[in-house]
C-alpha positions in Angstrom: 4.1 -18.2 7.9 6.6 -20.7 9.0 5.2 -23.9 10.6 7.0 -24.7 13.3 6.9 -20.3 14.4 3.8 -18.5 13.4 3.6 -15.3 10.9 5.8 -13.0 9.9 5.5 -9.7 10.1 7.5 -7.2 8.6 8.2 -3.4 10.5 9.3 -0.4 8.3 13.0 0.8 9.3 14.0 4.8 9.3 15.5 4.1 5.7 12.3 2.9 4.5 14.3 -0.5 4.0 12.0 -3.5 5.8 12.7 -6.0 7.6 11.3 -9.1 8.8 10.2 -10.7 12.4 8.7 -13.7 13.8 7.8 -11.0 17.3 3.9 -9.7 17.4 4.8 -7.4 19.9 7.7 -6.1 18.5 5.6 -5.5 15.3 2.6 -3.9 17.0 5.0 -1.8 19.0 6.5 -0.6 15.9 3.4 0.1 14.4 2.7 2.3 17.0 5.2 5.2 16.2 6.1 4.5 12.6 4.6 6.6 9.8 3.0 4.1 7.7 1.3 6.2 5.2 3.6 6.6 1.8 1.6 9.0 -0.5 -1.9 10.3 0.2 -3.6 12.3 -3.4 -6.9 13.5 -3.3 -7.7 13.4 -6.6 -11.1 14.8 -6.7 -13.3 16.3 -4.1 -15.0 12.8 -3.1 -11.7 10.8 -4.5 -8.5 10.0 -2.6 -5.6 7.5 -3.1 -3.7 6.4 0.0 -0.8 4.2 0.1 0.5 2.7 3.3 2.3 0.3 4.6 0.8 -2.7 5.9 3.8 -4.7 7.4 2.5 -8.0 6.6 2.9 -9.9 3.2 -0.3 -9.7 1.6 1.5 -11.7 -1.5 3.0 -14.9 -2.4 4.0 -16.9 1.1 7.1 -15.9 2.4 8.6 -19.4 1.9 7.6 -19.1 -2.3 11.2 -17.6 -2.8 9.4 -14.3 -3.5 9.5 -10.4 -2.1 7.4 -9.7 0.5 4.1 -7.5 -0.6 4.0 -5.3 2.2 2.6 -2.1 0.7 -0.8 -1.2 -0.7 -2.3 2.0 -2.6 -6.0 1.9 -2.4 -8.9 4.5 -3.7 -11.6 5.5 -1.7 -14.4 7.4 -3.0 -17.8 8.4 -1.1 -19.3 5.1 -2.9 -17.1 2.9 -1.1 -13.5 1.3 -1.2 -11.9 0.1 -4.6 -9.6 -2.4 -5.4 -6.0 -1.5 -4.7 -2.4 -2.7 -5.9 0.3 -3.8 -3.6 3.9 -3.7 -3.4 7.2 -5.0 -2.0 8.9 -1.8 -1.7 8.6 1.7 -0.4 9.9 3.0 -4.1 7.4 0.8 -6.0 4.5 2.1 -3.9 5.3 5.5 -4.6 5.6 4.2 -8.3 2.5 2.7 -8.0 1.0 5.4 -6.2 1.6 8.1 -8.9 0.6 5.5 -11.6 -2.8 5.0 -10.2 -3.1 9.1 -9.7 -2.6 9.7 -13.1 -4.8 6.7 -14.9 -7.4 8.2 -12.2 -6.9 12.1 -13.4 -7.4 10.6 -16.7 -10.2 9.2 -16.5 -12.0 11.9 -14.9 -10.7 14.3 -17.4 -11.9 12.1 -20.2 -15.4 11.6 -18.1 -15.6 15.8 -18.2 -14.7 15.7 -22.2 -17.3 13.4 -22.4 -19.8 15.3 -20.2 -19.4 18.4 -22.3 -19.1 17.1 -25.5 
């Protein structure tokens, strides 16, 4: 946020590049027709990881220098919501979004080994 203009917000472009703007209503408008969602895996019957973009920075303050974290993979299962990672760009969330996939798929294939053996 900068102090003499409020929040920044952050809208997805067609390339998938981001940029940034000072304008609520021009972000909420935006948000309206954009496809935010990234990857969506459902990784087991009662297990899915979703990554979408959020369009504000969820990081380090925009003034710190640093990327903007404007993307977030999250798991939901039918116990609740677990902690997610976040990201600055669309190809890091669809990094990210594969990498939590596969440490998930692992884990429930090591759960089953462990079930039957």
């Amino acid at each position: 946020m900068h102090p003499d203009r409020g929040p920044t917000y952050y809208i997805l472009n067609e390339d998938l590049s981001i940029r940034a703007t000072e304008d609520g209503f021009e972000w909420a408008k935006a948000f309206e027709v954009v496809d935010r969602r990234v990857a969506r895996t459902e990784v087991a019957p009662d297990v899915v990881v979703s990554t979408v973009f959020i369009g504000l920075d969820m990081g380090s303050p925009p003034d710190s220098g640093g990327e903007p974290v404007v993307f977030e993979t999250r798991v939901f299962t039918d116990y609740g919501e677990l902690d997610g990672e976040r990201y600055s760009t669309w190809d890091q969330a669809i990094a990210g979004h594969e990498d939590v996939v596969r440490r998930l798929r692992e884990r429930l294939e090591k759960s089953e080994e462990e079930k039957v053996g």
